[in-house]
C-alpha positions in Angstrom: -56.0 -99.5 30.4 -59.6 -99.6 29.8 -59.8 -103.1 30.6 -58.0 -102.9 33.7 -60.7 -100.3 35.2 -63.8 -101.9 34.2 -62.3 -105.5 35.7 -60.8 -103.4 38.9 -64.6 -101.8 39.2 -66.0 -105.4 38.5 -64.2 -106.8 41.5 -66.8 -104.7 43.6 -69.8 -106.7 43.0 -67.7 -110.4 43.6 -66.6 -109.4 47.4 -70.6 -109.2 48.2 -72.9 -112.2 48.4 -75.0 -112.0 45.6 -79.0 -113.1 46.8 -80.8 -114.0 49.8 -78.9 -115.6 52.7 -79.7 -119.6 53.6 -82.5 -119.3 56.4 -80.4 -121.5 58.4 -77.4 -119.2 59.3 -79.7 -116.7 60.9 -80.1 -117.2 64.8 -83.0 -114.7 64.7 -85.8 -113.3 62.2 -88.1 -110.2 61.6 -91.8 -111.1 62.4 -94.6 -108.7 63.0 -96.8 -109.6 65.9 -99.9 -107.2 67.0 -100.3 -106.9 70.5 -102.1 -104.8 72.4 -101.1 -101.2 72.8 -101.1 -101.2 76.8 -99.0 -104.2 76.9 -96.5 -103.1 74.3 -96.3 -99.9 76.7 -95.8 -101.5 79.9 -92.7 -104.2 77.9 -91.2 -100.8 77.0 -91.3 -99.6 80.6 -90.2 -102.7 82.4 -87.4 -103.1 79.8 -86.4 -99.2 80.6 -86.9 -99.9 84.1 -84.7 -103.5 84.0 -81.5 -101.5 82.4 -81.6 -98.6 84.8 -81.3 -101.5 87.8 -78.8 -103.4 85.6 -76.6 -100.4 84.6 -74.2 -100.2 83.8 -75.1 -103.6 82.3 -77.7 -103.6 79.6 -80.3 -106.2 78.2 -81.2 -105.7 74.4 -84.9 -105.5 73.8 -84.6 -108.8 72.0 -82.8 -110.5 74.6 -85.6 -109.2 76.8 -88.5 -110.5 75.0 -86.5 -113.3 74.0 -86.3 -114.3 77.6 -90.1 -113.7 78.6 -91.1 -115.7 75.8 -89.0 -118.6 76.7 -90.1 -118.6 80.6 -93.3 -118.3 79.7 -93.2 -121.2 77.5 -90.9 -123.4 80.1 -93.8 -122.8 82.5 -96.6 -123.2 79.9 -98.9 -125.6 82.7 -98.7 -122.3 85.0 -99.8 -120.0 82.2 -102.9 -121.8 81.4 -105.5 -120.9 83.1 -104.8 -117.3 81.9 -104.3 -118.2 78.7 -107.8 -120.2 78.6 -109.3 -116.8 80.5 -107.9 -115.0 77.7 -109.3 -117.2 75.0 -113.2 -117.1 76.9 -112.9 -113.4 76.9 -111.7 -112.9 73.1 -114.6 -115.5 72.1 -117.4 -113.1 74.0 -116.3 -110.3 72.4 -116.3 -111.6 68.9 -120.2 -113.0 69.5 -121.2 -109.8 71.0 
């Protein structure tokens, strides 16, 4: 009798995957990125303001950003020139 209820309560712990998962079943990973706090502010307003247009559909925040960072990247030549700007101005506030 004994047996049988420390093999029944053994059974819990062989239903569960035992470890980390393979990386390569996940579609998507948790990464910490430091951005600047107006810009985080207005991606939280926009995305607000996106699912009250879309309603009563809804786009996930990840899906959001997800999407932005793709079409930025699909258009990388057009982005450029901003991102160069951005690069010029980070540089002169590091030497100053």
């Amino acid at each position: 009798m004994t047996d049988d209820r420390i093999a029944k309560l053994s059974q819990r712990f062989s239903r569960h995957a035992v470890g980390r998962r393979p990386a390569t079943t996940r579609n998507r990973e948790r990464r910490s990125f430091y951005l600047d706090a107006e810009l985080t502010d207005r991606l939280d307003r926009v995305h607000k303001e996106l699912n009250h247009e879309l309603y009563p559909r809804s786009v996930s925040k990840s899906v959001f950003l997800e999407t932005i960072f793709e079409y930025a990247l699909e258009h990388l030549d057009a982005i450029k020139p901003e991102l160069a700007q951005a690069s010029d101005n980070a540089e002169a506030s590091r030497t100053s």
